[in-house]
N, C-alpha and C positions, 0 to 999 in steps of 0.2 A: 252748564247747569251749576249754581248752588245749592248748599244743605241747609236748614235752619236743626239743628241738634237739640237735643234736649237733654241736659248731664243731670247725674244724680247728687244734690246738691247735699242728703244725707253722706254720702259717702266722696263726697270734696273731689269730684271727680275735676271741676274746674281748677281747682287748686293744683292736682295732679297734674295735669297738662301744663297748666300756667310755670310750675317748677323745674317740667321734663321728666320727673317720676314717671307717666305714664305717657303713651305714646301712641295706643291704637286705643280704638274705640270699636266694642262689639255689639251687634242687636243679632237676636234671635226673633223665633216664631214657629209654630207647628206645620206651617205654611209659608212659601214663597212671597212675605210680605214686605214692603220698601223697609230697609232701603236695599234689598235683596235683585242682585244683577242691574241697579240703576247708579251706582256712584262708579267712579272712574279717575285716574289718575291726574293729577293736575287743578281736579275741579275746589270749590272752594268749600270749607267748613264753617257754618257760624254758631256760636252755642252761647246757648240760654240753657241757665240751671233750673229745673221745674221745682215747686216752691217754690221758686224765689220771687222778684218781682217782672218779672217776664222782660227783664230786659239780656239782649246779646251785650254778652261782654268781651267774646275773644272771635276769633277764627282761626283757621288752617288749614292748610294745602294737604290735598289727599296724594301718600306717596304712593302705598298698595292698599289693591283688596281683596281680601279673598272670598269669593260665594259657594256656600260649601254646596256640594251632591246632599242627599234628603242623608240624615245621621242617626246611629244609635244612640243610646242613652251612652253608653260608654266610648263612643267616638266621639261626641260631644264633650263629654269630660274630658278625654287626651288632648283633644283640640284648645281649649280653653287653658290645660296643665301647661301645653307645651308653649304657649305665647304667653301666658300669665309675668313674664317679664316686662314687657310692651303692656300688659292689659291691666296689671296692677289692679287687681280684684281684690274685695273683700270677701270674707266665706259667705256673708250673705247674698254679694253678685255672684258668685260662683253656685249658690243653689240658686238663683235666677235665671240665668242662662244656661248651665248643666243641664244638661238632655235635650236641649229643643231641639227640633229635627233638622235644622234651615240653623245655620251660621253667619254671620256676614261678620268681617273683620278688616276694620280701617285703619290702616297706616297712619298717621298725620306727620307730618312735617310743618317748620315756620312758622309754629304757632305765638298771635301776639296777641295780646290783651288792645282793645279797641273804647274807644268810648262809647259807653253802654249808650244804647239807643233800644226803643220797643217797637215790635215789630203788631201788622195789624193782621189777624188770624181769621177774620173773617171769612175770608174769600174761600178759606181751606174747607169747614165744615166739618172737622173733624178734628180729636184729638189726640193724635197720633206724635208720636214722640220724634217724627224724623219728617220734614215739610220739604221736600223739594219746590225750588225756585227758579226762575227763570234769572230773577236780576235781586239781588237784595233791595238794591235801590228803587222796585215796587211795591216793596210791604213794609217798608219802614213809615213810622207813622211820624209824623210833622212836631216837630219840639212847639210845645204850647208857650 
């Protein structure tokens, strides 16, 4: 399986990666939502910055992950404190993520910048910040 990612393009989250600054990628939710017990070691990362012009500009191989048990508001914050090295948060990510009950936390490793290509969102129907894929090379869409 591939990921199509969505980084937060206010907080240079791609730039982060791109440099090694930052090294995991986290999503939350009040609920057991993707990408929550469906990514796995090995499999592939692609990221597109939201705002931006929806094109993928890097990837990366997932080293670990962790899918948390349901969390307090303050086990959510320790969790977040205590990888904030790898996660390289802003305070305002950190009141984003802080308290949600469901954690996910991804490793990445090998990450390289790629030639940006846009991918086609149709098929998904929804807009969801994290798109599992079977092949990247199905939803890319055709250089005009």
């Amino acid at each position: 399986m591939e990921h199509v990612v969505y980084l937060d393009a206010k907080e240079k989250e791609l730039d982060k990666l791109k440099s090694g600054e930052k090294s995991m990628i986290i999503r939350g939710a009040a609920g057991r939502k993707l990408p929550h017990g469906r990514v796995y070691p090995a499999e592939v990362l692609w990221f597109i910055e939201n705002m931006g012009d929806g094109m993928v500009r890097g990837r990366a191989v997932v080293k670990t992950v962790y899918n948390s048990e349901k969390l307090t508001e303050q086990e959510s914050l320790r969790i977040i404190s205590d990888y904030q090295p790898k996660l390289c948060l802003s305070p305002n990510q950190v009141a984003r993520w802080g308290g949600k009950r469901f954690l996910v936390l991804i490793e990445i490793e090998k990450f390289q910048e790629v030639t940006p290509f846009a991918i086609d969102r149709s098929s998904f129907g929804n807009m969801d910040d994290w798109l599992p894929v079977d092949d990247i090379e199905n939803i890319k869409k055709p250089l005009h």
